[in-house]
N, C-alpha and C positions, 0 to 999 in steps of 0.2 A: 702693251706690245707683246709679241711671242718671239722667239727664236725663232722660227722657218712658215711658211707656208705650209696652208694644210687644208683639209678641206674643210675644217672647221673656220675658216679664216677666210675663204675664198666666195668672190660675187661674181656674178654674172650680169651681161647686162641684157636685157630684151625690147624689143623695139613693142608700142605697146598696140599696132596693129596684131591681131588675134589669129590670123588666119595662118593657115598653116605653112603655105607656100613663101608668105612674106617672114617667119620668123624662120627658115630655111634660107633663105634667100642672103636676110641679114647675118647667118653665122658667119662668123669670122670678120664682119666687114668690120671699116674706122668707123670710130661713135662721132657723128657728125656732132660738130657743137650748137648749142643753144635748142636742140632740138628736145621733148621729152620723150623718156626712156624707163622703164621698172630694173629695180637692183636686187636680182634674185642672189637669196644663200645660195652656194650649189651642193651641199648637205642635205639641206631640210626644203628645197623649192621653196621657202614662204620667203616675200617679197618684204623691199625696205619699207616702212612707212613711219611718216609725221603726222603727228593731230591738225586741231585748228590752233591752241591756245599757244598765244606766245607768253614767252616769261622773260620782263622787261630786265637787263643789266646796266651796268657804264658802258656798255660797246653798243648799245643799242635794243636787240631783243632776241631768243632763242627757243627754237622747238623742240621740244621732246622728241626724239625718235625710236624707233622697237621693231620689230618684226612684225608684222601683219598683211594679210592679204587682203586686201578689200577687194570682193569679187561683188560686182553689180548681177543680180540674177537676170542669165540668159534662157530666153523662150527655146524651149526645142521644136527642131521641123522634123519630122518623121523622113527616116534616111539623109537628114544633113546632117553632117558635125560642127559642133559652136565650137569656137575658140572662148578662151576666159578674158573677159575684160575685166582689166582692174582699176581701181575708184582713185580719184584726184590725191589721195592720201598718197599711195604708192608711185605718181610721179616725178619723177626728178630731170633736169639739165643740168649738163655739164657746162658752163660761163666761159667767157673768155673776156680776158679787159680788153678796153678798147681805149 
């Protein structure tokens, strides 16, 4: 834990539609639940990510988690701009119990 916020400490969150218009759109809005979502540092832009491997405990099982960006490579069109798509590693949902 740290004493204060900072932006060493700070995520962001991004809707994992790529396009321009729709991660403008999503600024500021509520993080719908159960939907996925990328959990950017906002220091260093690299995203949250989990491996595949789980590691079995008493509570059940747990993944490792780091920073990475898994960017899938986009094709360019001559005069479009890509947005970056990021790989199933870097998804995450926020739950809600029911």
């Amino acid at each position: 834990m740290v004493p204060a916020a900072s932006a060493d400490t700070t995520w962001t969150v991004r809707v994992l539609d790529p396009t321009d218009l729709r991660q403008m759109e999503s600024d500021g809005a509520p993080v719908p639940a159960n939907t996925f979502i990328s959990l950017v540092h906002v220091n260093t832009q690299i995203a949250l990510y989990t491996g595949e491997v789980m590691h079995p405990n008493k509570y059940g099982g747990e993944f490792e988690i780091g920073v990475y960006t898994d960017e899938s490579g986009v094709k360019n069109t001559f005069g479009k701009r890509n947005g970056r798509v990021v790989g199933v590693g870097n998804h995450w949902a926020l739950t809600t119990a029911e």
